[in-house]
N, C-alpha and C positions, 0 to 999 in steps of 0.2 A: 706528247709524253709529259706525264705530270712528275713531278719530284716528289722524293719520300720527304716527309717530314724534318730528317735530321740537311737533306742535302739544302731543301729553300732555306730551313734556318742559315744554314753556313754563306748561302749565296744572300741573303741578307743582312747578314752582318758583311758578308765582303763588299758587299754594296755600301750600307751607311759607310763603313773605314774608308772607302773612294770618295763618299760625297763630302764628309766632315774638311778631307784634306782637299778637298777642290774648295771648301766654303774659307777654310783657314787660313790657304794659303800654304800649308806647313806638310811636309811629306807625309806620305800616308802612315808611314813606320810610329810618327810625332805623333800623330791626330789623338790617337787616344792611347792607354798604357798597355805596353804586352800584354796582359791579360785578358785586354776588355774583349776577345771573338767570344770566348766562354757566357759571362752573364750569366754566373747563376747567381752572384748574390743580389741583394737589394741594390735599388738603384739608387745613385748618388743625388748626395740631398747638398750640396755645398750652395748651389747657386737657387734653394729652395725656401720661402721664407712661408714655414708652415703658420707663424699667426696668423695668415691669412687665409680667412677661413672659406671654403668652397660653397658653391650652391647647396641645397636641400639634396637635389641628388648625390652631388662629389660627397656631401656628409653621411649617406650610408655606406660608402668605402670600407669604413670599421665594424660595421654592425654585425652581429651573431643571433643565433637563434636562441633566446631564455639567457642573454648575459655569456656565449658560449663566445668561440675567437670568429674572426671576420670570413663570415659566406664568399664574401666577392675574393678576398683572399685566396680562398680555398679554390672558388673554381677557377680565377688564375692561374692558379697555380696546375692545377688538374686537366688544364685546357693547355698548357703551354703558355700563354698569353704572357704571363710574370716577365717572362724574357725580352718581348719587347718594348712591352712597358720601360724595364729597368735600361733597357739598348737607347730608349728614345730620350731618356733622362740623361743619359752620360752625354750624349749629342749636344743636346740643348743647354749642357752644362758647356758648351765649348763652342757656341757660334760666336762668331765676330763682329756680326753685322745684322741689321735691320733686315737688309736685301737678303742675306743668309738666312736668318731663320724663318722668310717666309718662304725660300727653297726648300728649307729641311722641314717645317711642320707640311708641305701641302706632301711633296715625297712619301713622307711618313704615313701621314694619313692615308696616304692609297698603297703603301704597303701592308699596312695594321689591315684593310680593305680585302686585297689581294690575299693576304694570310687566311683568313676566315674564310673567305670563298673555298680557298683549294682545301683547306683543313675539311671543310663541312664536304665535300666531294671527293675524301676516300677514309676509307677505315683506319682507326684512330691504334696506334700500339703501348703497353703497357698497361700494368696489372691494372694501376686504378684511372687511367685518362678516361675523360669527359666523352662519351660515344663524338663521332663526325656531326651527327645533324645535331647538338646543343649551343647554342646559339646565346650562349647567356655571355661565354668570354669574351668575343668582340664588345659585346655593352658593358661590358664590366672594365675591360681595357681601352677603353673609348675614355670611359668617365676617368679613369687614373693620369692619360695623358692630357684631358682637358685642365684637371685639378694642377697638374705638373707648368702647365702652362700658363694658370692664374699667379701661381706662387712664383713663377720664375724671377730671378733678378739681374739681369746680364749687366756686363760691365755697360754696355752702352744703357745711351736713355730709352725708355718703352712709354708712348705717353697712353691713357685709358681707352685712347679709339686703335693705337694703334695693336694694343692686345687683343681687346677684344677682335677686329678684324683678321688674328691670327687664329683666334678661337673659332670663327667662323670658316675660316680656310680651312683647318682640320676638322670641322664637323662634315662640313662637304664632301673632303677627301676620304675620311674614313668611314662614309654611308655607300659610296659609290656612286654619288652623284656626277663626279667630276672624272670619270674614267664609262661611263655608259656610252662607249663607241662602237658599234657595230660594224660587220665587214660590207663591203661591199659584194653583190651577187646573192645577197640571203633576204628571206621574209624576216620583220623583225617584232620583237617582242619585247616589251617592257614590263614587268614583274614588278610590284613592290612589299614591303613589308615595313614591320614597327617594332621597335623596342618593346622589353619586358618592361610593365609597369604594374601598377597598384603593388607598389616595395615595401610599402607599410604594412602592411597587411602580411604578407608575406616573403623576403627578403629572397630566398631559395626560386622565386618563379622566372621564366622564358614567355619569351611569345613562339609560339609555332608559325606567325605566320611570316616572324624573322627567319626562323629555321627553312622554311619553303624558300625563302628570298637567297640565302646563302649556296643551298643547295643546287639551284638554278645558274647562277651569273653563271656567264659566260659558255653556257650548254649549248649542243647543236642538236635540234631535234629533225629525222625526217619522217615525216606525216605525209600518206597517202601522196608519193614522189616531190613533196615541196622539202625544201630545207628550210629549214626555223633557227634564226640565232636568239637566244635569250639574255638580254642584260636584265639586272635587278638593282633597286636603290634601297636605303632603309632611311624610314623616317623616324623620332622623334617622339616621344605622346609626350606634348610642349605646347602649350598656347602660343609661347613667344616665336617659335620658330614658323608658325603657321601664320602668325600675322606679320611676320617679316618676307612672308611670302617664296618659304622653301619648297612648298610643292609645287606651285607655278614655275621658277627657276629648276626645279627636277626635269618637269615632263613638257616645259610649252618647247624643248629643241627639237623633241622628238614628235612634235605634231607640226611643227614648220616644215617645209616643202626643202629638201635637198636631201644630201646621202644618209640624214640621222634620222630621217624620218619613219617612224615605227608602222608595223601594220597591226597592232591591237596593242592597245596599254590597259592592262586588267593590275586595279589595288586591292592590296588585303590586310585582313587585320584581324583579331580573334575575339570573337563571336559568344556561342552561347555553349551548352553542354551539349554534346552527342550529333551536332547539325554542320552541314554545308551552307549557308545562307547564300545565295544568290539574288544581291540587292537589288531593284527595280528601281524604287524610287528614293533619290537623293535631296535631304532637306538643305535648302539655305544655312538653320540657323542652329544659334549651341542652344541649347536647354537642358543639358545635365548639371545637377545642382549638387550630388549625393558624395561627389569624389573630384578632387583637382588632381592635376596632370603630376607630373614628375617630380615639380619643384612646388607641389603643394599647392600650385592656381588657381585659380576656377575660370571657368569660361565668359562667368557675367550673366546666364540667363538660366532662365528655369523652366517647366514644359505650358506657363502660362504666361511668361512674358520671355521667349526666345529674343538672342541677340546674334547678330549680325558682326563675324569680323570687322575690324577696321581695315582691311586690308583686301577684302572679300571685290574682287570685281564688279563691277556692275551684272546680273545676270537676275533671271526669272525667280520664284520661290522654290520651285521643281523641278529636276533636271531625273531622266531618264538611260538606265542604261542601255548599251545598244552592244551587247555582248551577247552570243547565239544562245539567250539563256536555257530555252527549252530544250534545246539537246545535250547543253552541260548539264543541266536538271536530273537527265537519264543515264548518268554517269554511275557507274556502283564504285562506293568508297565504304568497305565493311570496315569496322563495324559499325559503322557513321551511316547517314543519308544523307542525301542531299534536298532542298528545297528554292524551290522561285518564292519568295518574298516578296508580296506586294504590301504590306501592312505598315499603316502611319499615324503619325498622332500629330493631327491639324486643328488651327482655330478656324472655324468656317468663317466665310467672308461675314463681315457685320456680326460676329459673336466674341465672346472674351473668354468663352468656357472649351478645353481643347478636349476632341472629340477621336475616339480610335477607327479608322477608317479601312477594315480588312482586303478593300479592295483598290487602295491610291488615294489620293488627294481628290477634292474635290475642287473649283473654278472658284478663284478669289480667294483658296485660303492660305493662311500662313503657314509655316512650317515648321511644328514645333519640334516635332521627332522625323526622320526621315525613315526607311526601311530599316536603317543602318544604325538609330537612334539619335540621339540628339549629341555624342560626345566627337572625338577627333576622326573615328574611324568615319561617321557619316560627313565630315567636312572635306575629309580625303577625298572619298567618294565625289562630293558634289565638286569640288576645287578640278577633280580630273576631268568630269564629265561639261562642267564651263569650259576648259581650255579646247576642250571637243570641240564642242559648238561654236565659241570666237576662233578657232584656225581652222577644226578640219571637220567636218559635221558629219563627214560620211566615214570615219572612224571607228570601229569596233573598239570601246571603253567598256570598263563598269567594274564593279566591286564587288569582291569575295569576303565574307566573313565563316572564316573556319572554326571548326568546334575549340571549346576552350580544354585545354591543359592542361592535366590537375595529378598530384601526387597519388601514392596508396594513401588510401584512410588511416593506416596503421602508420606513416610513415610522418613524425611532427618536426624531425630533427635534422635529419641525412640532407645533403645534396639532388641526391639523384636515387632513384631506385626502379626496379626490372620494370612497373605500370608508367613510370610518366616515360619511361623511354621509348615501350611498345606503344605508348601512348603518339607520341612527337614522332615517332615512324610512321606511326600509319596514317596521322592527319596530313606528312609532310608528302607520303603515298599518294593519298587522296586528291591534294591540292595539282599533284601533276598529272593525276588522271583525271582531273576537270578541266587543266587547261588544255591536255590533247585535245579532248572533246570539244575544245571551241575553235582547235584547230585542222580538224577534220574535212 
C-alpha cells in the first residue's frame, strides 16, 4: 500500500524529528521548534553563507524565463519539493557532528529519492500541481540541497575534502544509486535515466527518460508467469561525475555474482524528435563539441579528434548491445516508432577524415560518434556495456534513446502545458512497452 501524498509528508517529517534528536543528543520535543512538522515557509538560512557562490548549475536556481521570477522555484514549488528542501535546511542547520551529518545527508538523500519515485507512481492532487510523471522537481531539489550543502557553516570544523565527500554521499543517495536493492526470488532489472539538461537554452525543460526512471523504481512486473523486480538510478549530464567513475560504481554490483545481481541492465537517455532509438553500436569516445554538459564543460574532443575519458577502462573501440533488439524494435509506441540503430561516425583504420557508416563500424577504426553519438548518452552506453563484458558477458545490456520532449510551439513562457504533458506520458508509455518486450 502506498501513502497519500500528505500522510509520507508527515511520516517524513516524523522521521527527520527522530533522526535530528538521535544525531543531537536532545529530545525529539528540543530538535527543532514547535512549528517546524508544517515547513511551509523558506527554509532557514542562519547557518548558510550565501557569498558563496554555487556551480553553473546551483546558479540557475534564480533564473526566469525573459527576466520573469525563478522556473526552478516555481516547479518546486508546484511539485511539492519546496518542503523538503526547506525540512533538509532546518536539519543541517542543527547537526552536531561530522559523523552526524554524514548520517543526515545520506538519509536525506534517499528520502528526496524515495519522494520522487512514490510521487511520480500515483496521481498528483491540486488545482495547479506538477502532473506524477514530471520529473523536473527531484533535479531542481537535488541542486537546492547540493547548493545548501556548499554554503553550510556548522559550528564544527568541515575541511574542503570533507564537504565535498558529503556532496558526493548525497548525489548518490538522492539518484538511487545507494538503495537499488532488489528482493530475493524475483528476475531483476535495472533501468536508468539522466537529468534535464541543455538549461541554457531553455530553463523550463525535463528529460523523459528521468521520468521513465522515476516511474519504474521499485515496480513488480509479471511477464509471461516470470516476476520482474525493477530498480532505477539517475544520472547526471556531468563530465566530472563520469570520470570519477559513477556509472561503474551504479551498475558493476549488479553485474557481480551474488543476490544483487541483475538479469538485464538497459540505459537511457533522450534522443532525437518522434523516435525509439535502439542503440547497436556504442563508441569509446566523446566527440561532441557544439554543447557542454551542466556546469558548461566540454568533453575535450571533436568528431575528428575524439577523446578518451580518463577514467574510461581499458576496453575495445566498440562494444555492442546485447538487448533482444529486434523484438523491442516491433514494439508499437504511437505516436512514436521505434527503430534498430546501427549508424556511426568512425575514422577508418589509417585515415584522419571521419566517415558515416549506416551499417556499424568498420575493423581498425576509431570511434568518433557511436549510434548513441559522440556526447554522455553514448558514454553511458558504452561504460554499461564494458562492465558487461569485464564481469558478465552473457548479460542482456544496451541502451534506449527515447524521443525528445518539447513544449507547444505557442507555448515560450509557462511551465508546463496539455502537448509536453501528453507528450512525457506517452514516451514514458512507450519506454515500458519496450522494456516488456525485451522481457517477453
Amino acid at each position: 500500500m502506498r501513502l497519500r501524498p500528505s500522510s509520507f509528508h508527515r511520516s517524513l517529517v516524523a522521521g527527520a524529528l527522530a533522526l535530528t534528536a538521535v544525531l543531537s543528543g536532545a529530545p525529539i520535543a528540543q530538535a527543532l521548534p514547535a512549528t517546524a512538522p508544517a515547513f511551509r515557509g523558506g527554509p532557514v538560512t542562519g547557518c548558510l553563507d550565501h557569498s558563496i557562490v554555487g556551480t553553473v548549475e546551483e546558479q540557475r536556481l534564480s533564473r526566469g524565463v525573459n527576466g520573469g521570477p525563478s522556473v526552478p522555484a516555481e516547479i518546486l514549488r508546484r511539485s511539492g519539493f519546496d518542503r523538503q528542501v526547506a525540512l533538509f535546511t532546518q536539519l543541517l542547520c542543527r547537526v552536531p557532528s561530522r559523523q552526524a551529518a554524514a548520517t543526515l545527508v545520506r538519509t536525506q538523500g534517499e528520502a528526496l529519492w524515495r519522494t520522487a519515485t512514490q510521487r511520480a507512481q500515483r496521481a498528483q492532487q491540486g488545482t495547479d500541481a506538477l502532473p506524477a510523471t514530471d520529473d523536473r522537481g527531484l533535479y531542481w531539489a537535488r541542486i537546492s540541497m547540493a547548493l545548501a550543502l556548499r554554503q553550510w557553516q556548522p559550528a564544527f570544523g568541515l575541511g574542503t575534502t570533507e564537504r565535498a565527500n558529503l556532496i558526493r554521499s548525497f548525489e548518490y543517495a538522492s539518484r538511487g544509486i545507494t538503495s537499488t536493492r532488489f528482493t530475493p526470488g524475483v528476475r531483476k532489472i535495472l533501468v536508468t535515466g539522466f537529468d534535464p539538461f541543455t538549461l541554457d537554452a531553455d530553463i523550463r525543460i525535463g528529460n523523459p527518460s528521468g521520468a521513465n526512471a522515476l516511474t519504474l523504481d521499485g515496480q513488480r512486473w509479471r511477464v509471461n508467469g516470470t516476476t520482474y523486480e525493477i530498480q532505477t538510478v539517475m544520472f547526471p549530464v556531468r563530465y566530472t561525475d563520469f570520470d570519477e567513475n559513477m556509472v561503474e560504481n551504479a551498475l558493476a554490483p549488479h553485474y557481480r555474482p551474488g543476490p544483487q545481481h541483475a538479469d538485464l541492465v538497459m540505459t537511457a537517455s533522450q534522443g532525437r524528435v518522434g523516435i525509439f532509438d535502439l542503440e547497436v553500436f556504442n563508441g569509446r569516445r566523446r566527440s561532441v563539441s557544439s554543447i557542454g554538459d551542466n556546469n558548461n564543460l566540454w568533453g575535450g574532443g571533436t568528431i575528428s579528434a575524439p577523446v578518451v575519458s580518463p577514467s574510461m577502462p581499458t576496453g575495445p573501440e566498440w562494444l555492442t548491445s546485447s538487448l533482444p533488439l529486434a523484438r523491442m524494435a516491433q514494439t508499437e509506441v504511437p505516436p512514436f516508432r521505434t527503430r534498430v540503430n546501427t549508424s556511426v561516425l568512425e575514422i577508418p583504420a589509417g585515415e584522419t577524415t571521419p566517415v558515416r557508416r549506416p551499417d556499424g563500424p568498420t575493423a581498425g577504426s576509431i570511434a568518433s560518434e557511436g549510434a548513441g553519438g559522440g556526447y554522455l548518452s553514448n558514454e553511458v552506453a558504452y561504460r554499461n556495456t564494458l562492465q558487461r563484458d569485464l564481469l558478465d558477458p552473457s548479460m542482456p545490456a544496451g541502451h534506449l534513446h527515447v524521443p525528445v520532449l518539447s513544449f507547444d510551439l505557442a507555448n515560450k513562457t509557462a511551465i508546463t502545458d496539455p502537448t509536453y504533458e501528453a507528450n512525457r506520458d506517452a514516451i514514458v508509455a512507450g519506454a515500458h512497452a519496450i522494456l516488456r518486450s525485451a522481457l517477453s
